[in-house]
Biotite code that builds the C-alpha atoms (Angstrom):
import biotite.structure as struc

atoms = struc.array([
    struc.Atom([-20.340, 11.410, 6.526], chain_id="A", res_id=1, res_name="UNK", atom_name="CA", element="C"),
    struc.Atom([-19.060, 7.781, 5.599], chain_id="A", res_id=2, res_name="UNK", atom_name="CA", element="C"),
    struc.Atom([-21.319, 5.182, 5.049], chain_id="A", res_id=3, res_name="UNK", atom_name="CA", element="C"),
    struc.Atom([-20.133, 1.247, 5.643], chain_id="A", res_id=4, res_name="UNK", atom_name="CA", element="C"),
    struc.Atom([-22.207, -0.880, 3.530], chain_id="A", res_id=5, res_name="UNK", atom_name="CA", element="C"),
    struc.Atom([-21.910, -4.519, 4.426], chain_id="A", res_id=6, res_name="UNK", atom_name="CA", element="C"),
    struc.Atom([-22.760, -6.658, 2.111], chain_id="A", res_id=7, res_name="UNK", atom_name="CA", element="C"),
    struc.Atom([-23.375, -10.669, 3.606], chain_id="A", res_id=8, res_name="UNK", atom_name="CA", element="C"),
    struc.Atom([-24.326, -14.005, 2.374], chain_id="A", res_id=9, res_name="UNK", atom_name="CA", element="C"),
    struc.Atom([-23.158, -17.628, 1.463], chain_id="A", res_id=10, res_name="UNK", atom_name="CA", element="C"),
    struc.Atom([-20.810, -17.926, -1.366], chain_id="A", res_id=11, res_name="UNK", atom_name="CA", element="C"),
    struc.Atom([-22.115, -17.667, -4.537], chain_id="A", res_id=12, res_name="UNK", atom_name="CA", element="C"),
    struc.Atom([-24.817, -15.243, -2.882], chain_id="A", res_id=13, res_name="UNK", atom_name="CA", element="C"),
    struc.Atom([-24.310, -12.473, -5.596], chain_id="A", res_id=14, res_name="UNK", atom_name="CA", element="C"),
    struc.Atom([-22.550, -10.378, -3.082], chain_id="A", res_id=15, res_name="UNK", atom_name="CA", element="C"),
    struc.Atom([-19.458, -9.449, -5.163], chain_id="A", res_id=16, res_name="UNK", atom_name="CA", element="C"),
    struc.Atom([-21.809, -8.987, -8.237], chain_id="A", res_id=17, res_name="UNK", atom_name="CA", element="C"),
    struc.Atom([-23.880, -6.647, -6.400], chain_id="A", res_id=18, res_name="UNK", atom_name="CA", element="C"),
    struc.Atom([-21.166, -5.121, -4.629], chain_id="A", res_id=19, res_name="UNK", atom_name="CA", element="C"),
    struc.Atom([-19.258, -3.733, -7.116], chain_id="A", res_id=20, res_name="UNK", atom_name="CA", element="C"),
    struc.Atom([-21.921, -2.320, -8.852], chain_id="A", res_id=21, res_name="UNK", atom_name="CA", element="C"),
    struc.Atom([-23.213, -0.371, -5.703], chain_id="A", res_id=22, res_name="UNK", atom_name="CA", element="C"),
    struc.Atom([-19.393, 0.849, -5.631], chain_id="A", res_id=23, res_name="UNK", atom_name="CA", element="C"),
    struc.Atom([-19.248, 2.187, -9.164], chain_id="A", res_id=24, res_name="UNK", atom_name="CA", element="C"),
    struc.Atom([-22.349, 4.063, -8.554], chain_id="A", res_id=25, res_name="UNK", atom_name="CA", element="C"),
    struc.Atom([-21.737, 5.665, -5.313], chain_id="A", res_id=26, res_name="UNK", atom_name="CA", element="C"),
    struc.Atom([-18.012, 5.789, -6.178], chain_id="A", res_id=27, res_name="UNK", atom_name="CA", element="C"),
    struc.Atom([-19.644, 8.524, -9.129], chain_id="A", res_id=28, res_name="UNK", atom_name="CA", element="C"),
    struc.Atom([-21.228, 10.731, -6.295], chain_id="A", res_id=29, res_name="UNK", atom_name="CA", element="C"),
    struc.Atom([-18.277, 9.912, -3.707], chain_id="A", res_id=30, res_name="UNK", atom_name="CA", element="C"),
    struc.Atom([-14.702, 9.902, -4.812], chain_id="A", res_id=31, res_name="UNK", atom_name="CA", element="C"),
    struc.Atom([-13.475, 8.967, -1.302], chain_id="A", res_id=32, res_name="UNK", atom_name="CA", element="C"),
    struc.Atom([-15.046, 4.882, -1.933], chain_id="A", res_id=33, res_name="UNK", atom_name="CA", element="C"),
    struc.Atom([-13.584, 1.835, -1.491], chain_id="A", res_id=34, res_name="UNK", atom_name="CA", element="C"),
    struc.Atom([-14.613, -1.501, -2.654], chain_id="A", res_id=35, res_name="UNK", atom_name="CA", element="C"),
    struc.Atom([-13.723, -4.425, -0.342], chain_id="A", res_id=36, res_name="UNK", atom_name="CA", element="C"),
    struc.Atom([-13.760, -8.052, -0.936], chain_id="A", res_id=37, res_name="UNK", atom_name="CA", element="C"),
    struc.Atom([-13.011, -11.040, 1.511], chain_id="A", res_id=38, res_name="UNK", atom_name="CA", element="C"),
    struc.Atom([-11.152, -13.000, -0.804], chain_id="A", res_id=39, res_name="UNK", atom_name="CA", element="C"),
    struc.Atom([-9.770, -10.401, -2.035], chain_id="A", res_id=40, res_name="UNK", atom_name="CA", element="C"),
    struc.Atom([-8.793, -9.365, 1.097], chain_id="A", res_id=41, res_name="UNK", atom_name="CA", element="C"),
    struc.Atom([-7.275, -12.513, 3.002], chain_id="A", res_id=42, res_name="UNK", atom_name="CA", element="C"),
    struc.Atom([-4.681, -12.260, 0.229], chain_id="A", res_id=43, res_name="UNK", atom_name="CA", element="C"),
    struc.Atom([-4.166, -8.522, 1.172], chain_id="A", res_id=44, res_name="UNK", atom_name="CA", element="C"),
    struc.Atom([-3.750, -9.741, 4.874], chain_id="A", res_id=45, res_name="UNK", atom_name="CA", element="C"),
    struc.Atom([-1.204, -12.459, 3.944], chain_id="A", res_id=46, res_name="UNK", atom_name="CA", element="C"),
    struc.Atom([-3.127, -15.320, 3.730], chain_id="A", res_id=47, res_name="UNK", atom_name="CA", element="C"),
    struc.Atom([-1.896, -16.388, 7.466], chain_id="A", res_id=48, res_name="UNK", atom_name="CA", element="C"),
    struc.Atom([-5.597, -17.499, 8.723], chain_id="A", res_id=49, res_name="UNK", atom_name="CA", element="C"),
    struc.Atom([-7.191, -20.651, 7.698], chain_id="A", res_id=50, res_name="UNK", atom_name="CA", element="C"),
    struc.Atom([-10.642, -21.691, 7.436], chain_id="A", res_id=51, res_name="UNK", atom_name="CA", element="C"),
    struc.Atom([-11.181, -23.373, 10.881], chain_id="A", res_id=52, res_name="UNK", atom_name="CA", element="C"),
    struc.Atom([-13.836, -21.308, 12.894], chain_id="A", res_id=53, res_name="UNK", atom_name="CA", element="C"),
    struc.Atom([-11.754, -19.152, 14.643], chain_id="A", res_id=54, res_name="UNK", atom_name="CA", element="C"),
    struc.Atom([-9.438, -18.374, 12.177], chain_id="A", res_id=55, res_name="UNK", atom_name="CA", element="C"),
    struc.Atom([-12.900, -17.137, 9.937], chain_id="A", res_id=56, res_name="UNK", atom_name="CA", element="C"),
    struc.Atom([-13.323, -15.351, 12.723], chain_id="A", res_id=57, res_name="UNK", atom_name="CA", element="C"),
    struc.Atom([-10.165, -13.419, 13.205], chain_id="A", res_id=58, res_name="UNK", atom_name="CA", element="C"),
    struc.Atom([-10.314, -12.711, 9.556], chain_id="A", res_id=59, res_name="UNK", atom_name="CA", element="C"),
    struc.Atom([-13.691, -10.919, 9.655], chain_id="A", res_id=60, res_name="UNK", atom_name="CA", element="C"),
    struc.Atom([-13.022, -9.209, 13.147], chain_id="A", res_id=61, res_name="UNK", atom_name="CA", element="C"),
    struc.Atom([-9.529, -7.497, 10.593], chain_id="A", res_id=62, res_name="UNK", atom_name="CA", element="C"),
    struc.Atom([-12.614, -6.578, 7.760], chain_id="A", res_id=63, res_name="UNK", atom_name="CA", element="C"),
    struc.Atom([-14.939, -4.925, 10.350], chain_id="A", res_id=64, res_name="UNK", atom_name="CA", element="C"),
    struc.Atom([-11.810, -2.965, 12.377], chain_id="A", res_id=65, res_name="UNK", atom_name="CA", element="C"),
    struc.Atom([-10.713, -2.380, 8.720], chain_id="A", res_id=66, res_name="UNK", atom_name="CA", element="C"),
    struc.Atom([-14.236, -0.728, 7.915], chain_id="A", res_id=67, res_name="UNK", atom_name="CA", element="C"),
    struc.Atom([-14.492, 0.680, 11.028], chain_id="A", res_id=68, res_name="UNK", atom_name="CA", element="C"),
    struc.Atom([-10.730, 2.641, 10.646], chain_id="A", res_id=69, res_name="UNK", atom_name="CA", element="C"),
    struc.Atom([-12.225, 4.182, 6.916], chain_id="A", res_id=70, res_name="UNK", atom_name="CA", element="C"),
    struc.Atom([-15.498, 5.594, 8.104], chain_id="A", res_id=71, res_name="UNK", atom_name="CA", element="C"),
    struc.Atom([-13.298, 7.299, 10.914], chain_id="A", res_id=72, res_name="UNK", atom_name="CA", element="C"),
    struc.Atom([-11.438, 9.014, 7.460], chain_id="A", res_id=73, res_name="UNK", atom_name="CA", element="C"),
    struc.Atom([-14.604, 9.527, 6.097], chain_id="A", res_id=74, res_name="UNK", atom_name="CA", element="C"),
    struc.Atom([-13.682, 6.793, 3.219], chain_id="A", res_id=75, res_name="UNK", atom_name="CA", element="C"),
    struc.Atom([-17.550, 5.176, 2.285], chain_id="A", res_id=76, res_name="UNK", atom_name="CA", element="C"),
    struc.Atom([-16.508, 1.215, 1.992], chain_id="A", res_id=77, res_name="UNK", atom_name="CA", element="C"),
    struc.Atom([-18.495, -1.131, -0.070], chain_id="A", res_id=78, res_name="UNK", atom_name="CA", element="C"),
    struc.Atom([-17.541, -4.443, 1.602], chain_id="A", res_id=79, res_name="UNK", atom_name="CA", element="C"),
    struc.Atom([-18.616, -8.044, 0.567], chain_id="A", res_id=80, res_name="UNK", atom_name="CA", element="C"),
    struc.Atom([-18.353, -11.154, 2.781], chain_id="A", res_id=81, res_name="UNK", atom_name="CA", element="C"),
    struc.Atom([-19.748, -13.950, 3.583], chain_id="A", res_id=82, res_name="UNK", atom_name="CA", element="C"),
    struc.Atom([-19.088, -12.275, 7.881], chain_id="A", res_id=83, res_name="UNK", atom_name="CA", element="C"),
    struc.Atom([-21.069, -15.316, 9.211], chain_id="A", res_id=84, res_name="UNK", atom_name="CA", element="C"),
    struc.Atom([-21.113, -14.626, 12.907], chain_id="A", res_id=85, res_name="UNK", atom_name="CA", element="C"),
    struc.Atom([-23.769, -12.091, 14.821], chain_id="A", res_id=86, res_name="UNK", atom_name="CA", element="C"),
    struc.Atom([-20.602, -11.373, 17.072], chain_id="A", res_id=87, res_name="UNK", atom_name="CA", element="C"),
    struc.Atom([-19.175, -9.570, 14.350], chain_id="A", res_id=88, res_name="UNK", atom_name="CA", element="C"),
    struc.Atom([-22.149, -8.187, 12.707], chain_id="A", res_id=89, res_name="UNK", atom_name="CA", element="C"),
    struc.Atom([-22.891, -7.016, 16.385], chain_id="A", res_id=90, res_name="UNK", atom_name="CA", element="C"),
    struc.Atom([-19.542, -5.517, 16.901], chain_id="A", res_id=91, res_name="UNK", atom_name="CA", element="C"),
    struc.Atom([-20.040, -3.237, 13.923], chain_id="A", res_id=92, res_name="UNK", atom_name="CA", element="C"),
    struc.Atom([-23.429, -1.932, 14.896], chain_id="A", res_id=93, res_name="UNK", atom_name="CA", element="C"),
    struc.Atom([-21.380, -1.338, 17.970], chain_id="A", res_id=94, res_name="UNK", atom_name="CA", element="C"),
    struc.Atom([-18.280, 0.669, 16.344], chain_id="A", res_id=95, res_name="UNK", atom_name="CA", element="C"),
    struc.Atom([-18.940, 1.382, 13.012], chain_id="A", res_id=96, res_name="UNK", atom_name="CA", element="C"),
    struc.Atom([-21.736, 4.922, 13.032], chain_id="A", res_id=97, res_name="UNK", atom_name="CA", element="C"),
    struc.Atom([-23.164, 4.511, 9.423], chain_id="A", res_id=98, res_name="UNK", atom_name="CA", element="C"),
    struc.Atom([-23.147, 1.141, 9.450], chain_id="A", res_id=99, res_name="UNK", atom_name="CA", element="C"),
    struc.Atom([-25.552, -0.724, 6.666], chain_id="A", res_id=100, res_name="UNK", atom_name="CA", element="C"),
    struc.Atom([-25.922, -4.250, 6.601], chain_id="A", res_id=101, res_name="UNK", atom_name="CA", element="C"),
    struc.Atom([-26.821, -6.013, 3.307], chain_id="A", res_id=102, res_name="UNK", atom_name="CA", element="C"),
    struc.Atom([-27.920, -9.650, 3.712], chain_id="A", res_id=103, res_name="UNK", atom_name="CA", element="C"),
    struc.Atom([-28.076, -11.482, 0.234], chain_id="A", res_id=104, res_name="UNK", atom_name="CA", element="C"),
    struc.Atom([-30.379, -14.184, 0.767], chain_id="A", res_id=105, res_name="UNK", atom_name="CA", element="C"),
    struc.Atom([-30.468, -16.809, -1.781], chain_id="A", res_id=106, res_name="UNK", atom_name="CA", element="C"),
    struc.Atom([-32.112, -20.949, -2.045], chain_id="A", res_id=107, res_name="UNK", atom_name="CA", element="C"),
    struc.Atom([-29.799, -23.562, -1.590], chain_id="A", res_id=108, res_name="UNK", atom_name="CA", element="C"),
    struc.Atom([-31.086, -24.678, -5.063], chain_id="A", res_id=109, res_name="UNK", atom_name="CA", element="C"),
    struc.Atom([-29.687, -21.438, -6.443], chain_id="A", res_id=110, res_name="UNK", atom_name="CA", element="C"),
    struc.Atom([-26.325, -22.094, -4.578], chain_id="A", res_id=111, res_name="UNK", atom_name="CA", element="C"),
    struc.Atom([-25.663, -25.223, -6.009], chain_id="A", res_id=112, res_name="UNK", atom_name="CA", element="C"),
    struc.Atom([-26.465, -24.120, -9.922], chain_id="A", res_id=113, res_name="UNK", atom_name="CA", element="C"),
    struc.Atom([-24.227, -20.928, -9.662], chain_id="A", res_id=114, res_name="UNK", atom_name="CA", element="C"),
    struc.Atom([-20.995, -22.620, -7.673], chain_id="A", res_id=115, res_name="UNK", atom_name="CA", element="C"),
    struc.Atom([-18.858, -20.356, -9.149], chain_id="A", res_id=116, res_name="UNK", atom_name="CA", element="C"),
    struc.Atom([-16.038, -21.340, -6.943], chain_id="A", res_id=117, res_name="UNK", atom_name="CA", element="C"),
    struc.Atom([-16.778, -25.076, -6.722], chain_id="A", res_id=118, res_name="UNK", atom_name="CA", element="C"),
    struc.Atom([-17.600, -25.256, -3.910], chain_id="A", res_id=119, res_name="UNK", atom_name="CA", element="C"),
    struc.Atom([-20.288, -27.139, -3.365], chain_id="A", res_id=120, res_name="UNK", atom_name="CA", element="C"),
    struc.Atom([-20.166, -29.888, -5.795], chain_id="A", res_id=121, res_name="UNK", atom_name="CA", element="C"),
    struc.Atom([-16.459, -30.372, -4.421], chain_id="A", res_id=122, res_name="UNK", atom_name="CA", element="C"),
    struc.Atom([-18.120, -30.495, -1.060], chain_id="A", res_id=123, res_name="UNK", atom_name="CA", element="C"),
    struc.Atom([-21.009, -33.316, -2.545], chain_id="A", res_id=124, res_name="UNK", atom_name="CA", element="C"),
    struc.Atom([-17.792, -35.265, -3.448], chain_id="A", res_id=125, res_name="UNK", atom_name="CA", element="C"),
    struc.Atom([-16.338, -35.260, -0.408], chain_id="A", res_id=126, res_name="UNK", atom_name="CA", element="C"),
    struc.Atom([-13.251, -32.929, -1.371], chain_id="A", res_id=127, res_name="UNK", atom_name="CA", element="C"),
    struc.Atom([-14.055, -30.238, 0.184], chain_id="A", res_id=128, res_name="UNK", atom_name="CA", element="C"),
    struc.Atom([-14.978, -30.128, 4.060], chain_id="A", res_id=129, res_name="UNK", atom_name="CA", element="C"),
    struc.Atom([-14.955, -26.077, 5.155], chain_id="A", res_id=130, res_name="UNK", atom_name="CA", element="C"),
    struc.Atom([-17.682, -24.886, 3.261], chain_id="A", res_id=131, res_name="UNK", atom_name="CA", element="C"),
    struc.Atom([-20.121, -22.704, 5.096], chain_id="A", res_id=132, res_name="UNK", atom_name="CA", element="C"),
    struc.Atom([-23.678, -23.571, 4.983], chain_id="A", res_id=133, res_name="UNK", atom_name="CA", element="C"),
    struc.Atom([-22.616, -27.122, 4.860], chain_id="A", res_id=134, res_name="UNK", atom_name="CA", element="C"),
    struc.Atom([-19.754, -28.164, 7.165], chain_id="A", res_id=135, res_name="UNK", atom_name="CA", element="C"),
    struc.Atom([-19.212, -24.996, 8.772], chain_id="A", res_id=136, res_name="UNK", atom_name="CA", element="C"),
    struc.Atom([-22.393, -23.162, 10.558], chain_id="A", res_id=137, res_name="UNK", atom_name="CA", element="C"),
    struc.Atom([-23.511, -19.955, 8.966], chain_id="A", res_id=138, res_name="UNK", atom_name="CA", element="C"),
    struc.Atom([-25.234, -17.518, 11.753], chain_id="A", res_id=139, res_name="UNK", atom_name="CA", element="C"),
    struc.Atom([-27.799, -15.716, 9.725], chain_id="A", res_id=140, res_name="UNK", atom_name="CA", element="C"),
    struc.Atom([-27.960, -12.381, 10.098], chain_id="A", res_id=141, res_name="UNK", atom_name="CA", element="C"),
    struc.Atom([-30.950, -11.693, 12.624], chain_id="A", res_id=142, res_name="UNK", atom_name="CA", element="C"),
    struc.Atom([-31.635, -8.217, 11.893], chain_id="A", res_id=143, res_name="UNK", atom_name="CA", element="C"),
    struc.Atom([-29.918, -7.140, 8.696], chain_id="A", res_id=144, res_name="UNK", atom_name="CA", element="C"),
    struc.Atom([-30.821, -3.475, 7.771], chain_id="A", res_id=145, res_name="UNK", atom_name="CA", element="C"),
    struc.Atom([-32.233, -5.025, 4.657], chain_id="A", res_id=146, res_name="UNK", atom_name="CA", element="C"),
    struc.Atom([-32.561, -8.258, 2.793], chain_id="A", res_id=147, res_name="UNK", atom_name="CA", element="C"),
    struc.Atom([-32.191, -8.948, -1.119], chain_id="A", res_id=148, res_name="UNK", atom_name="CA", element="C"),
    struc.Atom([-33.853, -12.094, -2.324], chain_id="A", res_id=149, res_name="UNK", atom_name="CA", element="C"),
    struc.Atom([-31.387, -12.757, -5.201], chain_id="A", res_id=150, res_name="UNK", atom_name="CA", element="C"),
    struc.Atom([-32.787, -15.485, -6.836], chain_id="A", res_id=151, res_name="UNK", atom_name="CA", element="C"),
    struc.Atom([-32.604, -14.214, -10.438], chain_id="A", res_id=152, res_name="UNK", atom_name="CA", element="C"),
    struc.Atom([-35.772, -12.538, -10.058], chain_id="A", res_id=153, res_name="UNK", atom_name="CA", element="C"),
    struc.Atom([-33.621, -9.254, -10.408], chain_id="A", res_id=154, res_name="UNK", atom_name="CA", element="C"),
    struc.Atom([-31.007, -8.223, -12.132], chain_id="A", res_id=155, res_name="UNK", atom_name="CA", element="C"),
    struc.Atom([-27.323, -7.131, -9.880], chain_id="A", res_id=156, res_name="UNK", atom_name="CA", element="C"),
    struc.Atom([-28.157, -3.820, -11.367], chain_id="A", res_id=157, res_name="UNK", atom_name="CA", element="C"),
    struc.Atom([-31.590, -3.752, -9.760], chain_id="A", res_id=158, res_name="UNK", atom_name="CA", element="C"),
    struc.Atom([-30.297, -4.991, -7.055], chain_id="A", res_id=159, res_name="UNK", atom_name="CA", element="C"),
    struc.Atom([-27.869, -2.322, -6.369], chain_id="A", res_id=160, res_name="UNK", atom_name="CA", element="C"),
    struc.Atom([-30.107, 0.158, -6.867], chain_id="A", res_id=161, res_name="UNK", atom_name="CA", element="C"),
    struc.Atom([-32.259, -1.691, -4.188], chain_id="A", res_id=162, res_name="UNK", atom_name="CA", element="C"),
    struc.Atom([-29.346, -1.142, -2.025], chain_id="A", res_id=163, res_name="UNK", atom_name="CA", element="C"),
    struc.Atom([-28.678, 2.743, -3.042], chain_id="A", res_id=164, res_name="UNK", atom_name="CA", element="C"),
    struc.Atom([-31.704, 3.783, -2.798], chain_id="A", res_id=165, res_name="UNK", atom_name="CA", element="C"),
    struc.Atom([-33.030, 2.308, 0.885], chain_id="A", res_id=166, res_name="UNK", atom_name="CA", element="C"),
    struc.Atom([-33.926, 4.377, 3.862], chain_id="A", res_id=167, res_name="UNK", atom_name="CA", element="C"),
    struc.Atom([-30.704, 3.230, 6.730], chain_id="A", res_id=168, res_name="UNK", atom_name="CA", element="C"),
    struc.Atom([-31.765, 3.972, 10.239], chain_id="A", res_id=169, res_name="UNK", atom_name="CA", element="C"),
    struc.Atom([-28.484, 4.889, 11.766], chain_id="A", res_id=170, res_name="UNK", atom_name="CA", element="C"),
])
């Protein structure tokens, strides 16, 4: 049977990082897995939705039907995004059976060192004014199936592992 694992967070989280490494490994046991990436995947979608509140929202309602149409063709998904609304988180629990939600908690003072994208010092400078956590409310996840502190303490490979290896009550 499929397994849908959600992984959720703030950008610059780790949840790509830790993502794709939870997809090579199962991908080994389970030929049938994809990995799945919001950023990734608004391009995929043709880039029509912005990054007002609704349109984030539309955009992670496409991810979860997405999910929710693989597991039904027994394709395990790893997907990673930053899904910041319980309405959708909720919605899965609703329609998606092996459904396994990953939140990747990290500090705000981690955020702002990693900033891959940017981000947030373009947000500190005023030039950028969608960034979630900051200008755009993030609805932690209330009852994620489990939590990764991802300060540094571990390494993305420990973390995956993490991930692999917990008990999901579905």
């Amino acid at each position: 049977m499929a397994e849908i694992y959600w992984i959720t967070g703030l950008s610059g989280a780790g949840k790509t990082t830790i993502g794709k490494i939870v997809y090579e490994k199962l991908k080994e046991k389970c030929p049938n897995t994809v990995f799945l990436d919001g950023d990734t995947m608004r391009e995929v979608f043709g880039g029509d939705l912005g990054y007002e509140t609704e349109d984030r929202r539309k955009c992670a309602m496409r991810y979860s039907r997405l999910c929710a149409m693989l597991e039904k063709q027994d394709i395990n998904v790893v997907c990673c995004t930053i899904s910041m609304f319980h309405s959708v988180r909720e919605w899965n629990r609703e329609h998606i059976q092996n459904y396994r939600e990953v939140y990747v908690k990290v500090s705000w003072e981690t955020l702002q060192k990693r900033d891959q994208k940017g981000l947030y010092s373009r947000s500190e400078k005023g030039n950028e004014e969608s960034v979630v956590g900051i200008h755009v409310e993030y609805e932690e996840p209330q009852n994620p199936d489990l939590v990764l502190q991802n300060d540094g303490n571990k390494s993305p490979e420990e973390q995956a592992q993490i991930i692999l290896s917990h008990k999901y009550g579905s």
